[in-house]
Biopython code that builds the backbone (N, CA, C, O; Angstrom):
import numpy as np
from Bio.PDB.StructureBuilder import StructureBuilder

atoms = [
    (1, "UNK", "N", (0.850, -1.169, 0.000)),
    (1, "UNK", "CA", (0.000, 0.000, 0.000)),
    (1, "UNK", "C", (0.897, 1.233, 0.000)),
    (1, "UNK", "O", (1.787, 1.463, 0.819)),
    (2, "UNK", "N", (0.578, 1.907, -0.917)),
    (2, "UNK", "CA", (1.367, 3.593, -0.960)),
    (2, "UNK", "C", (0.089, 4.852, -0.888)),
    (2, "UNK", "O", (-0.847, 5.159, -1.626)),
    (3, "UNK", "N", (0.650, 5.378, 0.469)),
    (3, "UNK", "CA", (-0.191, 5.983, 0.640)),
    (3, "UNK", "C", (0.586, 7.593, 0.362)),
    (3, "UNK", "O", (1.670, 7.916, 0.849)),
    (4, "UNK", "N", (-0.145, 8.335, -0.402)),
    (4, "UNK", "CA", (0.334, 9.499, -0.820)),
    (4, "UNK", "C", (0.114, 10.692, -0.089)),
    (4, "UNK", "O", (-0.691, 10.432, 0.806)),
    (5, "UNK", "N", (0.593, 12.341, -0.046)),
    (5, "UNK", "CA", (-0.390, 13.477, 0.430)),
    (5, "UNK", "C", (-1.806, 13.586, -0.740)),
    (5, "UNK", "O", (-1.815, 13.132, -1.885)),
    (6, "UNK", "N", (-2.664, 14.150, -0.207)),
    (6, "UNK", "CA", (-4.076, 14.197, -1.463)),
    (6, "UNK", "C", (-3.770, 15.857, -1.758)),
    (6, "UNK", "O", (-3.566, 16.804, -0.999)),
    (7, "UNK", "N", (-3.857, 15.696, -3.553)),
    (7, "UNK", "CA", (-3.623, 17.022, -4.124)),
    (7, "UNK", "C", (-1.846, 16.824, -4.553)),
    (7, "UNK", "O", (-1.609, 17.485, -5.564)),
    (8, "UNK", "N", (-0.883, 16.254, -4.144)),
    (8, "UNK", "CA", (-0.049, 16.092, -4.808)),
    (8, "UNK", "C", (0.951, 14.498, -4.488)),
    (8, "UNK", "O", (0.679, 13.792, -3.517)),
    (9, "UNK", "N", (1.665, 14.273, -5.107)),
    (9, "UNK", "CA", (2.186, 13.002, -5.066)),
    (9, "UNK", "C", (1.846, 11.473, -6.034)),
    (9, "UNK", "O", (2.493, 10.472, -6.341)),
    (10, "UNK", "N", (0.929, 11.814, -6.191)),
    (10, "UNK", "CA", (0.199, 11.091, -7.412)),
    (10, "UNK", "C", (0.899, 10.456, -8.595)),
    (10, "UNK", "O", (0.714, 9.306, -8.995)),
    (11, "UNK", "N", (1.503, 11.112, -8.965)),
    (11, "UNK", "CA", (2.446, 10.983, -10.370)),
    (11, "UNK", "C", (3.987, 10.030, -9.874)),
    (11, "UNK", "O", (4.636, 9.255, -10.576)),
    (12, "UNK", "N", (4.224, 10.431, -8.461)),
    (12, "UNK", "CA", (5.322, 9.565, -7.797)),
    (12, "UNK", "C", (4.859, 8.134, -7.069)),
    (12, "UNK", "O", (5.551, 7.172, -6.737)),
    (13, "UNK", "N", (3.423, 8.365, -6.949)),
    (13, "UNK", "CA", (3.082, 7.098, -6.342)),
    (13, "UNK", "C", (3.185, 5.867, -7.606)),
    (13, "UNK", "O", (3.463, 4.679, -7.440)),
    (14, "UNK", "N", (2.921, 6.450, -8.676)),
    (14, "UNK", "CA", (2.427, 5.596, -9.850)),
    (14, "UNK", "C", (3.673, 5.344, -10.251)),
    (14, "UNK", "O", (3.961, 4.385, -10.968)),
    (15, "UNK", "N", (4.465, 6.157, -9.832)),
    (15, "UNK", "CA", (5.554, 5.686, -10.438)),
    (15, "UNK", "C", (6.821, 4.305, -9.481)),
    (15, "UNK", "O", (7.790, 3.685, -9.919)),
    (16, "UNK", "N", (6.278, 4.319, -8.340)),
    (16, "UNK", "CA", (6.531, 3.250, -7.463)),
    (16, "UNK", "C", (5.617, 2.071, -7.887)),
    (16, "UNK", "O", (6.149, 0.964, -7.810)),
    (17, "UNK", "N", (4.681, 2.103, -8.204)),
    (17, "UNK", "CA", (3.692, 1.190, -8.221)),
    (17, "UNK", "C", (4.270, 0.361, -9.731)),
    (17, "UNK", "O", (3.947, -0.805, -9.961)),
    (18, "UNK", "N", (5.143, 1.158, -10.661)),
    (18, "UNK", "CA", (5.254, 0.488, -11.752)),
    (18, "UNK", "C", (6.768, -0.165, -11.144)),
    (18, "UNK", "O", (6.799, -1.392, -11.236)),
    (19, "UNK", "N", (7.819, 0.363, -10.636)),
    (19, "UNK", "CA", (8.981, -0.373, -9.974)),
    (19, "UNK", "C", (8.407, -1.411, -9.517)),
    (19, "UNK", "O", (8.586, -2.448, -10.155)),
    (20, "UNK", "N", (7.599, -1.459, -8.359)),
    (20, "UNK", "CA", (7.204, -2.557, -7.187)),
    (20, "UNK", "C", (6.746, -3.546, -8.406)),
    (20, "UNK", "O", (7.562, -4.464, -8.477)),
    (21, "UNK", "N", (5.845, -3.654, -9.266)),
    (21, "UNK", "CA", (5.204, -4.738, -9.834)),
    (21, "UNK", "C", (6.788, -5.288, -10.961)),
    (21, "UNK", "O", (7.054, -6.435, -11.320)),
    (22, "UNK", "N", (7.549, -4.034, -11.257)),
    (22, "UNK", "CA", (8.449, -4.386, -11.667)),
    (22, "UNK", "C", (9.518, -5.707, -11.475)),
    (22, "UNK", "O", (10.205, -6.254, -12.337)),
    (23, "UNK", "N", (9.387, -6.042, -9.876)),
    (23, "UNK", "CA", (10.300, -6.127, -9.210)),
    (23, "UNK", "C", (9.705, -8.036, -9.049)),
    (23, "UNK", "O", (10.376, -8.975, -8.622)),
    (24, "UNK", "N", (8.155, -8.060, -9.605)),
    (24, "UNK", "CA", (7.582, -9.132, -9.018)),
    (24, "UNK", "C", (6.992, -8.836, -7.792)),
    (24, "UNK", "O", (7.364, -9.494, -6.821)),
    (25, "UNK", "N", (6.176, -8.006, -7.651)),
    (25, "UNK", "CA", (5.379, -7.522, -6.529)),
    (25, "UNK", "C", (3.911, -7.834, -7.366)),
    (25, "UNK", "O", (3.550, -7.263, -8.396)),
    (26, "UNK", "N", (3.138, -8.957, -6.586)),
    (26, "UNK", "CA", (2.115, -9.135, -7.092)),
    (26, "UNK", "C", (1.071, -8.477, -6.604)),
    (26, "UNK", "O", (0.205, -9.130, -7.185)),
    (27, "UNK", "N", (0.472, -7.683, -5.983)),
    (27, "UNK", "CA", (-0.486, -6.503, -5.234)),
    (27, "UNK", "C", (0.138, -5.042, -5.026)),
    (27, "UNK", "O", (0.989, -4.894, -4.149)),
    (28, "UNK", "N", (-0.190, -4.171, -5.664)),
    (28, "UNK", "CA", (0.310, -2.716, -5.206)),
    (28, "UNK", "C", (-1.075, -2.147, -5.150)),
    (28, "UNK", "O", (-1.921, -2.355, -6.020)),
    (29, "UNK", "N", (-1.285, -1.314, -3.929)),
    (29, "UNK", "CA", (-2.307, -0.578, -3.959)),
    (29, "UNK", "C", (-1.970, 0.967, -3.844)),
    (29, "UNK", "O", (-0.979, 1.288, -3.190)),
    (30, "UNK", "N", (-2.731, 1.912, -4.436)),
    (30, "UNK", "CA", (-2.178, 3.379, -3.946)),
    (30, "UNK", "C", (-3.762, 4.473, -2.667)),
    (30, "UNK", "O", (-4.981, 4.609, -2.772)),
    (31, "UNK", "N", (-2.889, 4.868, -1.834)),
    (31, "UNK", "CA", (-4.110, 5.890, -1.052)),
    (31, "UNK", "C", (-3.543, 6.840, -1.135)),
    (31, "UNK", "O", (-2.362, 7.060, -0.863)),
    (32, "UNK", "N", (-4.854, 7.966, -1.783)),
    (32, "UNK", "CA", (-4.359, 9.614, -0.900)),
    (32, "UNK", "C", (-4.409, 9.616, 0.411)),
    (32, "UNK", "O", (-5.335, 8.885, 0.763)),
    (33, "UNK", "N", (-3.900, 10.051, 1.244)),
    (33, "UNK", "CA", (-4.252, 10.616, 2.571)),
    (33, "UNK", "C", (-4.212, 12.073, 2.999)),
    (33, "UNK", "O", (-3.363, 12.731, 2.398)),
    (34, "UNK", "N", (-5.009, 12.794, 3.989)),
    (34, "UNK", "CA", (-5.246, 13.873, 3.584)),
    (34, "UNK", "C", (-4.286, 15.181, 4.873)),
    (34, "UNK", "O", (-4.496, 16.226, 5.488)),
    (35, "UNK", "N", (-3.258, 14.194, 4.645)),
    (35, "UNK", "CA", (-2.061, 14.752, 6.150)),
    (35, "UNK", "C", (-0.872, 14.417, 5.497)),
    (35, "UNK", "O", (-0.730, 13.245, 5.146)),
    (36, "UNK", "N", (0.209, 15.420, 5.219)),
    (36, "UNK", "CA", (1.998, 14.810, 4.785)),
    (36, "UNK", "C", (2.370, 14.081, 6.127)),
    (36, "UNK", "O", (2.243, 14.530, 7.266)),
    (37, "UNK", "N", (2.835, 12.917, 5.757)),
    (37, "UNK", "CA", (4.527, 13.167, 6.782)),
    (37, "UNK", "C", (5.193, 13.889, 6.542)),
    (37, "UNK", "O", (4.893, 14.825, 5.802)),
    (38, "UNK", "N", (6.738, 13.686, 7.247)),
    (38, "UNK", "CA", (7.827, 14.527, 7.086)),
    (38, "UNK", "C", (8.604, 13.430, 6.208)),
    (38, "UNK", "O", (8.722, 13.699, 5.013)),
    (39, "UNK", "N", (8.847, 12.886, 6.417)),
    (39, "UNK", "CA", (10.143, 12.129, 5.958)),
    (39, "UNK", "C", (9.466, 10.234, 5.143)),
    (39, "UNK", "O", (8.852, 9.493, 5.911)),
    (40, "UNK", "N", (9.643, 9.902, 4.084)),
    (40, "UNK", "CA", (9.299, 8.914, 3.941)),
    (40, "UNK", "C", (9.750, 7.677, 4.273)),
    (40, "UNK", "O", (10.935, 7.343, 4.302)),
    (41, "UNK", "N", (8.580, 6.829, 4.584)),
    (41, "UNK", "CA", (9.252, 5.895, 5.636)),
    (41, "UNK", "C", (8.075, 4.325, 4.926)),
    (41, "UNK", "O", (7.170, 4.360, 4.092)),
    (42, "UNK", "N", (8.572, 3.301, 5.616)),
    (42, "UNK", "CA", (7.836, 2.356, 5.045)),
    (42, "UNK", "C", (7.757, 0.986, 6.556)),
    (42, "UNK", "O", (8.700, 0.576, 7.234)),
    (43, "UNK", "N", (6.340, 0.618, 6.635)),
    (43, "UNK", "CA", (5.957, -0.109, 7.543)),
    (43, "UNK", "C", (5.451, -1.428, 7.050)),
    (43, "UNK", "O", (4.668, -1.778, 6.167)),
    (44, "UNK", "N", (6.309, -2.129, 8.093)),
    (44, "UNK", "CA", (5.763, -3.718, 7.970)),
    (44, "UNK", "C", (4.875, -4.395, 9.728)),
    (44, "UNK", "O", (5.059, -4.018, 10.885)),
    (45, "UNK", "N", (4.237, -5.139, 9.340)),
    (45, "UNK", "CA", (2.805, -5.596, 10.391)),
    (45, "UNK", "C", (3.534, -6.811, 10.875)),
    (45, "UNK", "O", (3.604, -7.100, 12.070)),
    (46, "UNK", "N", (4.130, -7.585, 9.817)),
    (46, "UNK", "CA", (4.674, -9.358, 9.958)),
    (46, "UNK", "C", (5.781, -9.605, 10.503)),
    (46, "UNK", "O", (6.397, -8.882, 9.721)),
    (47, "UNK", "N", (7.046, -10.227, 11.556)),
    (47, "UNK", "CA", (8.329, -9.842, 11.458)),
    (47, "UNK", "C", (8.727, -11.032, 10.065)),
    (47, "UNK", "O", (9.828, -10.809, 9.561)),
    (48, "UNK", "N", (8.074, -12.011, 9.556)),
    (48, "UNK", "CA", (8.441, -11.849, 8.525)),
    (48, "UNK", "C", (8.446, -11.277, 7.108)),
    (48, "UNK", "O", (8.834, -11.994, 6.186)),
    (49, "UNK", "N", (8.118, -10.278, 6.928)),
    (49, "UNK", "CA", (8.233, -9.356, 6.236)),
    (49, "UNK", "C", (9.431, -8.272, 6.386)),
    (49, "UNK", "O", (9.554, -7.336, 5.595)),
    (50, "UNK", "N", (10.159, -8.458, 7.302)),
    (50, "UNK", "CA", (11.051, -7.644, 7.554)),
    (50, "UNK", "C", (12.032, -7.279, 6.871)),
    (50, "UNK", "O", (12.448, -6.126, 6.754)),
    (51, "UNK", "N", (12.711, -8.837, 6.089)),
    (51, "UNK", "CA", (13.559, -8.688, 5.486)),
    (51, "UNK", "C", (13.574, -7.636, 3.895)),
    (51, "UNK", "O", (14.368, -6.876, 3.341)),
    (52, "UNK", "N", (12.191, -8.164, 3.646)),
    (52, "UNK", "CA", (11.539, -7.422, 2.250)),
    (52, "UNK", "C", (11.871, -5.687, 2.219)),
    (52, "UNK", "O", (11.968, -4.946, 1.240)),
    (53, "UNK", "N", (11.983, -5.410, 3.518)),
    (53, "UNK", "CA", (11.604, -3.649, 3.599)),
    (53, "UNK", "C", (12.817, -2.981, 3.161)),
    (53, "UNK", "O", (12.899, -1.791, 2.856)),
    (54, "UNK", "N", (13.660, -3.755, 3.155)),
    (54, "UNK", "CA", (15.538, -3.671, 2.774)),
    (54, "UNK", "C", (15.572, -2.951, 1.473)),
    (54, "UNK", "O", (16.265, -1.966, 1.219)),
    (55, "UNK", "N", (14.435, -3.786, 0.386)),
    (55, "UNK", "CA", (14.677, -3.917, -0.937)),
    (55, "UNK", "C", (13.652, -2.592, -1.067)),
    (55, "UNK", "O", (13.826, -1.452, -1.497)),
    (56, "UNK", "N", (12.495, -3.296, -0.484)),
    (56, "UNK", "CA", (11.460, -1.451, -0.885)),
    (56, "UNK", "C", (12.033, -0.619, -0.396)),
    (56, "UNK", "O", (11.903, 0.176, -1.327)),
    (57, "UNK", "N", (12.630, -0.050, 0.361)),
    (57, "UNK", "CA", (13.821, 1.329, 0.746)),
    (57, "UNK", "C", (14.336, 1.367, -0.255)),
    (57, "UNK", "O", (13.917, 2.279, -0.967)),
    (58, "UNK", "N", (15.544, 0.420, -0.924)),
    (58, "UNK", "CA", (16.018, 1.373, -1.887)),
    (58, "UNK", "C", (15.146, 1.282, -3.598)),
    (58, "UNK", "O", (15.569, 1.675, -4.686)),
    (59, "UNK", "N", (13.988, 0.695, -3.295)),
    (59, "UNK", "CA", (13.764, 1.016, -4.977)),
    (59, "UNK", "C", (12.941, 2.449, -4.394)),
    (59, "UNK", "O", (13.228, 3.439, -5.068)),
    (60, "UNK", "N", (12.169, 2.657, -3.489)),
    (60, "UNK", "CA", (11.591, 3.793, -3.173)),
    (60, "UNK", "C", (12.299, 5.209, -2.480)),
    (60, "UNK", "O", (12.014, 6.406, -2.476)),
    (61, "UNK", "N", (13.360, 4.378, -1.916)),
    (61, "UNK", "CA", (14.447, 5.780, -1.634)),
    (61, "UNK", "C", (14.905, 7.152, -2.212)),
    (61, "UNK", "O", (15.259, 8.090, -1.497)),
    (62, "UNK", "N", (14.865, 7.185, -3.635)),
    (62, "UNK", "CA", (15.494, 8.074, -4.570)),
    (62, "UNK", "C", (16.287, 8.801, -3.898)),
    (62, "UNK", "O", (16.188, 9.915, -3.382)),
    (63, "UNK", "N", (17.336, 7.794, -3.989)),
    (63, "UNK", "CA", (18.892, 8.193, -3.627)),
    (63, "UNK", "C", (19.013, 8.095, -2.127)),
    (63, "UNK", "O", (20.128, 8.347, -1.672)),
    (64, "UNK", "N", (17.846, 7.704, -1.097)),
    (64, "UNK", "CA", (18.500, 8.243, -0.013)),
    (64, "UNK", "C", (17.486, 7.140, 0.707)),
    (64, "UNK", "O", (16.277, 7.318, 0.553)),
    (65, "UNK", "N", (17.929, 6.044, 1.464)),
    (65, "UNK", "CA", (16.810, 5.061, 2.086)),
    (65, "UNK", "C", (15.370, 5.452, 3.085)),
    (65, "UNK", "O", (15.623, 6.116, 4.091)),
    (66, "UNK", "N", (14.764, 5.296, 2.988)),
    (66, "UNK", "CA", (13.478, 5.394, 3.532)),
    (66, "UNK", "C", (13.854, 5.039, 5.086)),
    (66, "UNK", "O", (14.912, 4.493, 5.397)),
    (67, "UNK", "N", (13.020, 5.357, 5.852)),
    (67, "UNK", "CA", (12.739, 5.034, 7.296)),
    (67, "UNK", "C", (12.046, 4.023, 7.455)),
    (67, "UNK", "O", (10.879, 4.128, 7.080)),
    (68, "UNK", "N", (12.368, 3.046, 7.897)),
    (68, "UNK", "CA", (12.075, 1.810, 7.923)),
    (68, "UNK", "C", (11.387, 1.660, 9.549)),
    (68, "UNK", "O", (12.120, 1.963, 10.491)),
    (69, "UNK", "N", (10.100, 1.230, 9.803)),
    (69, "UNK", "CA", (9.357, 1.364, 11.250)),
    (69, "UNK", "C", (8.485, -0.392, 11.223)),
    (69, "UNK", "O", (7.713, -0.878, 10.396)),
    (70, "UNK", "N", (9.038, -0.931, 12.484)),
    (70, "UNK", "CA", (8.639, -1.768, 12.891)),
    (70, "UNK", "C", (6.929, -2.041, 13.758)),
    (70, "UNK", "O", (6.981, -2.020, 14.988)),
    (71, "UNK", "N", (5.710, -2.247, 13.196)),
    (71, "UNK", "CA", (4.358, -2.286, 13.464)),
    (71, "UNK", "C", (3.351, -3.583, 13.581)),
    (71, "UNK", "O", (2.208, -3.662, 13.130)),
    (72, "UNK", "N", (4.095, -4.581, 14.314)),
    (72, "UNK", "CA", (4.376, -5.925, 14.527)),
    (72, "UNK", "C", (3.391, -5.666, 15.977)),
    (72, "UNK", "O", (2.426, -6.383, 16.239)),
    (73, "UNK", "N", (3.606, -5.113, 16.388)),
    (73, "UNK", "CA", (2.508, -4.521, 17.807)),
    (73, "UNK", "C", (1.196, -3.919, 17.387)),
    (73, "UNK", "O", (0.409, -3.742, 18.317)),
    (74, "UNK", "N", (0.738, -3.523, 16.039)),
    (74, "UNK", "CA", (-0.404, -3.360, 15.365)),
    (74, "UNK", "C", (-1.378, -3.765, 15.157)),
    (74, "UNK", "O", (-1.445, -4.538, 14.201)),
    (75, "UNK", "N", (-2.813, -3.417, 16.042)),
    (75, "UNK", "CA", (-3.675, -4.795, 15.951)),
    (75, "UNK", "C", (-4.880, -3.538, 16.058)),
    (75, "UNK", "O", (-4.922, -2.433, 16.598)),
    (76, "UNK", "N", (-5.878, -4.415, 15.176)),
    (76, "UNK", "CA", (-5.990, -5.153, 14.377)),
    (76, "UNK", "C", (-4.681, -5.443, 13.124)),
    (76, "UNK", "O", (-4.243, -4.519, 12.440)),
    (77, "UNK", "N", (-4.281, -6.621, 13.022)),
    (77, "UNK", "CA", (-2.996, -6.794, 12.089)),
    (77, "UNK", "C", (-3.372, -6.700, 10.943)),
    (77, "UNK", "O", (-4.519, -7.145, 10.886)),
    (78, "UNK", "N", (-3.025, -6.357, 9.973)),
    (78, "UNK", "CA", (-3.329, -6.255, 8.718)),
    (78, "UNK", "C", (-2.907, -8.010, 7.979)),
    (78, "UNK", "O", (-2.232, -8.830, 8.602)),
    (79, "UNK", "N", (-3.369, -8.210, 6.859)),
    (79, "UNK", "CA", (-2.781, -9.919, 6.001)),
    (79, "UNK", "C", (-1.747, -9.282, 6.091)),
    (79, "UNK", "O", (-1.446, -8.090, 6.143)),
    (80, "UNK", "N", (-1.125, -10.429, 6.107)),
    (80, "UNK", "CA", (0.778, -11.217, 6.071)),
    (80, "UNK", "C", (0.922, -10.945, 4.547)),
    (80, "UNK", "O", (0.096, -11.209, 3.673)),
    (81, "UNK", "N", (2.055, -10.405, 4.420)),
    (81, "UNK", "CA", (2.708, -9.460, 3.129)),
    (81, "UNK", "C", (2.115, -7.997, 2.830)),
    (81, "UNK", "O", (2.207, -7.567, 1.680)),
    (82, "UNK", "N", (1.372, -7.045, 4.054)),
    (82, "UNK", "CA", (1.243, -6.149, 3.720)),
    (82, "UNK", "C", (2.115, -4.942, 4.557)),
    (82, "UNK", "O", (2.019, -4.590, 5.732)),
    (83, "UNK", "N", (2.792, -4.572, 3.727)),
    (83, "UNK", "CA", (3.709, -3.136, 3.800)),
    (83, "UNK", "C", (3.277, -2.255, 3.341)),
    (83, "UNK", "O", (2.788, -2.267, 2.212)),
    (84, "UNK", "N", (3.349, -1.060, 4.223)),
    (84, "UNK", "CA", (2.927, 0.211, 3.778)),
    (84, "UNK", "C", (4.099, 1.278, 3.483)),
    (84, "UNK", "O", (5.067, 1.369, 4.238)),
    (85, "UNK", "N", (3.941, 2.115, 2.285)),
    (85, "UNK", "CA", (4.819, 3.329, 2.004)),
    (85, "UNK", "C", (4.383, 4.346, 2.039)),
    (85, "UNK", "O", (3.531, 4.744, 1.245)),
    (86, "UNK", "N", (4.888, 5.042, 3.016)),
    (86, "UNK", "CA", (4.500, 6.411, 3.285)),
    (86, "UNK", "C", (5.584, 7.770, 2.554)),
    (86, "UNK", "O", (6.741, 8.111, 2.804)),
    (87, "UNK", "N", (4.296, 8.403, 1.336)),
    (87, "UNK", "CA", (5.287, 9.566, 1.023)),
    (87, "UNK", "C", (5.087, 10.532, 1.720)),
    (87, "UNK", "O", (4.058, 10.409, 2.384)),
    (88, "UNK", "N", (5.840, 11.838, 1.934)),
    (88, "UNK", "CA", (5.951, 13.039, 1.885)),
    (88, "UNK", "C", (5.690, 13.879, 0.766)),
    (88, "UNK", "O", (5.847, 15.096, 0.858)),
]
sb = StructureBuilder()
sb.init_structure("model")
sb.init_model(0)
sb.init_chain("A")
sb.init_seg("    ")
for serial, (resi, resn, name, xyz) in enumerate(atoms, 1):
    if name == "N":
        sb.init_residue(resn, " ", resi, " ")
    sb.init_atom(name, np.array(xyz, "f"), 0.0, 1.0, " ", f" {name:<3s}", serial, name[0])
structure = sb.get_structure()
């Protein structure tokens, strides 16, 4: 899931969404949300999923790795293989 700011980001989300499926990512979903972060960062629910977040940092990094946040304490849990990317 890539969740974007609403009103801009759009054009960068889509453009992750074509890397990720690139990559053999079989589900990409995109959300506006209607609040920035600061800094982009990317969350996993599973600890096995952990290892995966390595690889989405740097295809989503542009140039500079993402913040990587551990949400394994998250409940209701989301299905097993879902990571979220949060832009700025």
């Amino acid at each position: 899931m890539i969740h974007y700011p609403e009103g801009r980001g759009y054009a960068r989300s889509e453009e992750l969404v074509r890397l990720l499926r690139a990559v053999g990512t079989a589900e990409v979903e995109t959300r506006p949300v209607r609040y920035a972060v600061d800094r982009q960062s990317i969350r996993y629910f599973h600890a096995a999923d952990r290892e995966v977040t390595g690889t989405i940092s740097d295809l989503v990094g542009g140039g500079g790795r993402a913040t990587v946040s551990d949400f394994t304490f998250f409940r209701p849990s989301p299905r097993d293989g879902t990571i979220e990317v949060w832009l700025p």
